[in-house]
C-alpha positions as semicolon CSV with decimal commas, in nm:
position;residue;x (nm);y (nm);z (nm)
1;X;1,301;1,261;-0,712
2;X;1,389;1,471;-0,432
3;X;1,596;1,325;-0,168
4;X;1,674;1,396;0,184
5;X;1,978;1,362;0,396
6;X;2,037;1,275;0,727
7;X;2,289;1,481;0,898
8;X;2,586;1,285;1,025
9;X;2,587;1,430;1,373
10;X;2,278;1,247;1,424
11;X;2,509;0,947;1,416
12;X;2,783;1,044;1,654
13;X;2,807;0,880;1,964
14;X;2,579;0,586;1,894
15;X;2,560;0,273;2,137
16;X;2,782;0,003;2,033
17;X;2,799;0,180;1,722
18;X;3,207;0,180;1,608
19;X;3,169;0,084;1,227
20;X;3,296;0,358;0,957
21;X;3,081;0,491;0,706
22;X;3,084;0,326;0,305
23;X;2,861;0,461;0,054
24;X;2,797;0,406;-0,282
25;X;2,611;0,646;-0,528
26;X;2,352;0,453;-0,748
27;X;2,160;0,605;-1,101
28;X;1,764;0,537;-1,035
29;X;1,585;0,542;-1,363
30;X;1,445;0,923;-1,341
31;X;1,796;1,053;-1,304
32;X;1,871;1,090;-0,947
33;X;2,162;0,969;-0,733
34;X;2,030;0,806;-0,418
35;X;2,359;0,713;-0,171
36;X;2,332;0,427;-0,009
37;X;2,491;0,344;0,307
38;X;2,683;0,028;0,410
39;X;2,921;-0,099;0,705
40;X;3,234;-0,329;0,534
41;X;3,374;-0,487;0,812
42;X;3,663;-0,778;0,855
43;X;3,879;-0,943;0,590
44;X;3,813;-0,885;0,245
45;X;3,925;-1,273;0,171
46;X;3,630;-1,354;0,431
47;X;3,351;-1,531;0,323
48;X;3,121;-1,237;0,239
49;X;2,812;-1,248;0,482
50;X;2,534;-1,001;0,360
51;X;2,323;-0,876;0,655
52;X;2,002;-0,708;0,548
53;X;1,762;-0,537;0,751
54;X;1,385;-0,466;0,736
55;X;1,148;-0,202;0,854
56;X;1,156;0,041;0,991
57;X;1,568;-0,065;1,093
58;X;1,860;0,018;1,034
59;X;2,230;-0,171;1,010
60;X;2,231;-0,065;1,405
61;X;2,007;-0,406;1,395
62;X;2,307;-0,585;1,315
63;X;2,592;-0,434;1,568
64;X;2,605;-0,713;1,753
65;X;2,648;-0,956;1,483
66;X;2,946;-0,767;1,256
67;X;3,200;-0,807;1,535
68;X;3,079;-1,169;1,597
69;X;3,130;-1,236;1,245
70;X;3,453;-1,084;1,187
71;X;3,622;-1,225;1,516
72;X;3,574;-1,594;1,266
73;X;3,704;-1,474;1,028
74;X;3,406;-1,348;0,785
75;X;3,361;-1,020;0,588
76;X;3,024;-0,854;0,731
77;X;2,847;-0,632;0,495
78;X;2,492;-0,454;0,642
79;X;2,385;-0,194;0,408
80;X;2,093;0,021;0,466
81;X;1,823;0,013;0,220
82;X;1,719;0,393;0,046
83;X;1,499;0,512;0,291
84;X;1,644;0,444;0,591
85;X;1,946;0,456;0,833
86;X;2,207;0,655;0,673
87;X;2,134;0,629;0,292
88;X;1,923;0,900;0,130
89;X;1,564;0,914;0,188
90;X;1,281;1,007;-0,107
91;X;1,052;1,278;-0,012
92;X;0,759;1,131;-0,171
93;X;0,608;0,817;-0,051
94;X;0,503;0,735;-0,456
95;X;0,901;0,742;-0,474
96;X;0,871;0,403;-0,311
97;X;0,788;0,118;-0,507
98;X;0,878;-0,272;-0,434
99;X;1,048;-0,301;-0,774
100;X;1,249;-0,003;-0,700
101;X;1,415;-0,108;-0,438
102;X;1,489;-0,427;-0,575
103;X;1,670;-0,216;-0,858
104;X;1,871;-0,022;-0,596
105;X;2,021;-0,306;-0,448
106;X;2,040;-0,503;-0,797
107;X;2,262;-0,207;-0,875
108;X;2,450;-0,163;-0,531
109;X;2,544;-0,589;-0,515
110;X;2,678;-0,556;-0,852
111;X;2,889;-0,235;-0,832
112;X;3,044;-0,402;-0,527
113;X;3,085;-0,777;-0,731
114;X;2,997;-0,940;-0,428
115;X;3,028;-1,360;-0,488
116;X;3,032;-1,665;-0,260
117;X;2,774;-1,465;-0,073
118;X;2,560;-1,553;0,255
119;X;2,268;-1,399;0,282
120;X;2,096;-1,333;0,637
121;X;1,766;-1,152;0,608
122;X;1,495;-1,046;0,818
123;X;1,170;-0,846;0,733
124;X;1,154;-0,625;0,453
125;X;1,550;-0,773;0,381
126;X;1,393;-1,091;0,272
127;X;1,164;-0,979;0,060
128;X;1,431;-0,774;-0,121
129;X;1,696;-0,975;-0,039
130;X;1,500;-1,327;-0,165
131;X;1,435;-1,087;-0,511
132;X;1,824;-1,067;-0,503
133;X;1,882;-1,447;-0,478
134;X;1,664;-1,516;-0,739
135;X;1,771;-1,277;-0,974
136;X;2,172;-1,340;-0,915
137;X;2,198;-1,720;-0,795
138;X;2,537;-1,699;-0,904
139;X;2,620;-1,461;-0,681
140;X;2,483;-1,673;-0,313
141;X;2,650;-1,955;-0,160
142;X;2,398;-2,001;0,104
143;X;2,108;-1,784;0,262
144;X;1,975;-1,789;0,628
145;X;1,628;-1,675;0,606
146;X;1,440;-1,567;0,937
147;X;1,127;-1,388;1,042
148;X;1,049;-1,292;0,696
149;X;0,829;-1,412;0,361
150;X;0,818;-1,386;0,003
151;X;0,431;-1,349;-0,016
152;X;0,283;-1,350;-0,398
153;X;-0,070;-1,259;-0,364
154;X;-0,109;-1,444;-0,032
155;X;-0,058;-1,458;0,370
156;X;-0,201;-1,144;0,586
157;X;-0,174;-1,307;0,910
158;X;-0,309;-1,111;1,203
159;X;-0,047;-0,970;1,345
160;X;0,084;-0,821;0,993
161;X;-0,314;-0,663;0,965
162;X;-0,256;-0,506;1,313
163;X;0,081;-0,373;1,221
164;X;-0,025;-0,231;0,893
165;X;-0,310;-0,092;1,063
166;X;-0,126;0,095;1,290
167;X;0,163;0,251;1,035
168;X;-0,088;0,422;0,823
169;X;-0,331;0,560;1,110
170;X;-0,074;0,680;1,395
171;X;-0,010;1,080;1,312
172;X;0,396;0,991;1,482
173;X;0,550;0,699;1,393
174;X;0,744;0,589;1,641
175;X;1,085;0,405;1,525
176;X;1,246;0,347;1,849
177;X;0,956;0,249;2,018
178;X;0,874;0,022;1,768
179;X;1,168;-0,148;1,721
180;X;1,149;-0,161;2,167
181;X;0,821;-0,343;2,146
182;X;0,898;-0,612;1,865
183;X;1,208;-0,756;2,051
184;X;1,145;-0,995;2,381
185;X;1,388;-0,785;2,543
186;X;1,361;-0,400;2,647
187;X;1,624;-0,203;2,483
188;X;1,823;0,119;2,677
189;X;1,703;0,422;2,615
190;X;2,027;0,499;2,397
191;X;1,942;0,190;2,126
192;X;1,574;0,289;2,146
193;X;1,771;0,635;2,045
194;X;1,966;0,540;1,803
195;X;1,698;0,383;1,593
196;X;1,508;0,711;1,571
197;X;1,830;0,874;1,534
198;X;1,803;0,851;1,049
199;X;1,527;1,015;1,105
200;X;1,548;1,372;1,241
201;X;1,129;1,448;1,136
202;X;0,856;1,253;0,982
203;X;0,960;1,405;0,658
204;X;1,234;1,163;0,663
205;X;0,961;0,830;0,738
206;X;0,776;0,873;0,422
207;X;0,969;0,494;0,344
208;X;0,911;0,408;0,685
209;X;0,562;0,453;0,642
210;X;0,484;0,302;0,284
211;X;0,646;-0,016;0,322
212;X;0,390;-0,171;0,500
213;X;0,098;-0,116;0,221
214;X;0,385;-0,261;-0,040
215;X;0,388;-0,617;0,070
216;X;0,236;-0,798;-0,177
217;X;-0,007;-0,961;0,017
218;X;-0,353;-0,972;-0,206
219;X;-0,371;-1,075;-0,565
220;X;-0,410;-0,701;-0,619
221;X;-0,086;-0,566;-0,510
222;X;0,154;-0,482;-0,723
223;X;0,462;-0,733;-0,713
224;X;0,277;-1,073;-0,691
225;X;0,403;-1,172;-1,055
226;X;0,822;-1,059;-0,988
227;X;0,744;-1,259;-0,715
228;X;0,568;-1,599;-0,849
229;X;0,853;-1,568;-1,079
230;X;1,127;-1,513;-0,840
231;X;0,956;-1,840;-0,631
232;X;1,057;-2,062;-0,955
233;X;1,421;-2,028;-0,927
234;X;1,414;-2,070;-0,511
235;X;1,203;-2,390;-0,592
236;X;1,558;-2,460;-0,798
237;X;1,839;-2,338;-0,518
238;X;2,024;-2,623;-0,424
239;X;2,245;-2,436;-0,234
240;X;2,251;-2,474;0,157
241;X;1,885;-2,258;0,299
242;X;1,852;-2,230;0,645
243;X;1,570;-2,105;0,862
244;X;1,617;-1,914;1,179
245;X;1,287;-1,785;1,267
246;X;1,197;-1,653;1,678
247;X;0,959;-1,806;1,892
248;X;0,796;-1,492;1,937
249;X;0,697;-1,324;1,632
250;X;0,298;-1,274;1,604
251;X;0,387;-1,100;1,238
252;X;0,556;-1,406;1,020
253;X;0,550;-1,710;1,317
254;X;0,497;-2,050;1,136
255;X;0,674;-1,847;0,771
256;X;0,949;-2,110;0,788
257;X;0,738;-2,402;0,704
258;X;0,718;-2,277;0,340
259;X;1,089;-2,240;0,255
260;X;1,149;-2,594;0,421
261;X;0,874;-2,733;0,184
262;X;0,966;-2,526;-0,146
263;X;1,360;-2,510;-0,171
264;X;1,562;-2,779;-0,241
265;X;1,844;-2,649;-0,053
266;X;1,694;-2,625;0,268
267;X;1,594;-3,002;0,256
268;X;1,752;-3,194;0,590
269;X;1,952;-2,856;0,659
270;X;1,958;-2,785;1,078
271;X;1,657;-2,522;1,091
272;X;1,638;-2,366;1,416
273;X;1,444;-2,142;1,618
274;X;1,601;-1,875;1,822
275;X;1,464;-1,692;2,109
276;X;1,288;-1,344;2,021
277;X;0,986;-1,111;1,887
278;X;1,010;-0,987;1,526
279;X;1,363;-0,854;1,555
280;X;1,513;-1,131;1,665
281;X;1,854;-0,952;1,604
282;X;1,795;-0,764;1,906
283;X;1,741;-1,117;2,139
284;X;1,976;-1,374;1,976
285;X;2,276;-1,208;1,820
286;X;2,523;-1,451;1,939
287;X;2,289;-1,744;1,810
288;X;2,263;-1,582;1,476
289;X;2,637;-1,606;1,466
290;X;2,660;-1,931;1,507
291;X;2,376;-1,999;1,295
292;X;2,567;-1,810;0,953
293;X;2,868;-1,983;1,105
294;X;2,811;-2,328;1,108
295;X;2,668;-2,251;0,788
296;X;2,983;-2,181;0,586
297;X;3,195;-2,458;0,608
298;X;2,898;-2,642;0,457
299;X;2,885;-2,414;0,148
């Protein structure tokens, strides 16, 4: 597998953007060494709260959220999945695969032994981080699940049909821009910036661009079984589920309704919904705070 690297001086200078560097080397199963990125901030006796992202995002999603986090006292941990932000990027968009990136962060969560963990996740983090849940249950105190799905065969709303539409026909994809027109608010020209910054070509968007034809959304795809299977042990998480979905998001809007009805844990938990489009991250960050917040002390 060949993999690319961003350069680091594409990540000087970022807005809002203080958080040093982690990375962790992981073994795929042809040989290589992807090196995923991650940002390790606040006490490392905090409760650990595990931000993942979605597509086509970055950690940046979350800079807003890690200092909120730490100022209560909480370890904030926002790695980037292979692909994107800092970590390596595969060439080849056959490198990407569903399963393999459930590996790569099956690998990366236990090489760093993380336990007592809260999980937030939004897009492509929920269907990977949901995967991890079910696979380590042991491992999660509590998960805050919001504008995102486990689909198993199931669920092309519009909105995702438009969006996957437009990935695989536009000759440029446009990170920034897209990332600009999926929150309510309009970013500064320096965030819109900084998401485009992982990705100096479209060389480095061959992730970018597959993810969208990987969600498992027809009885065809690939995935739909890891995932029937993964829904068995959510339908047995007792553990404290909350949803935090936006009020704005054309893409998964009404996707709460299925964890509320499916996992024990979120039964009479204090769902919300926050203010925002698709990356909610980007409208609500101080609600989201409070959301994974109020959450722990009921872990």
């Amino acid at each position: 597998m060949q993999l690319l690297r961003t350069p680091d001086a594409r990540f000087e200078g970022l807005a809002d953007w203080p958080f040093a560097p982690h990375y962790l080397d992981l073994t795929d199963a042809d040989g290589s060494r992807p090196r995923l990125h991650y940002v390790d901030e606040g006490p490392r006796d905090g409760v650990p709260v595990l931000l993942m992202h979605g597509e086509p995002s970055w950690a940046y999603l979350y800079r807003h959220i890690i200092p909120g986090l730490v100022a209560r006292g909480h370890r904030a941990i926002a790695p980037d999945l292979i692909g994107f932000g800092r970590s390596d990027k595969p060439a080849a968009r056959t490198d990407y695969t569903y399963e393999r990136h459930v590996a790569w962060m099956s690998q990366w969560l236990t090489a760093m032994d993380l336990t007592g963990v809260v999980l937030f996740c939004q897009d492509w983090g929920g269907l990977i981080g949901l995967r991890l849940v079910a696979a380590f249950p042991e491992r999660f105190a509590g998960v805050v699940v919001a504008n995102t799905g486990l689909p198993a065969g199931t669920n092309l709303s519009e909105g995702f049909a438009a969006w996957l539409a437009f990935s695989q026909n536009t000759p440029m994809l446009p990170v920034g821009w897209i990332v600009n027109g999926g929150s309510a608010r309009n970013l500064s020209d320096a965030e819109v910036a900084a998401y485009d910054a992982p990705f100096p070509d479209e060389t480095f968007k061959e992730g970018a661009r597959q993810f969208p034809t990987l969600v498992p959304i027809t009885p065809a795809h690939a995935s739909v079984a890891d995932n029937l299977a993964a829904w068995t042990v959510l339908e047995r998480f007792d553990k404290p589920m909350v949803t935090a979905f936006s009020d704005s998001d054309a893409v998964t809007r009404g996707g709460e309704a299925v964890f509320q009805a499916r996992v024990p844990g979120a039964q009479g938990q204090p769902h919300v919904t926050l203010r925002g489009g698709h990356f909610l991250q980007e409208d609500s960050p101080a609600e989201i705070v409070e959301v994974i917040d109020t959450l722990i002390p009921r872990l």
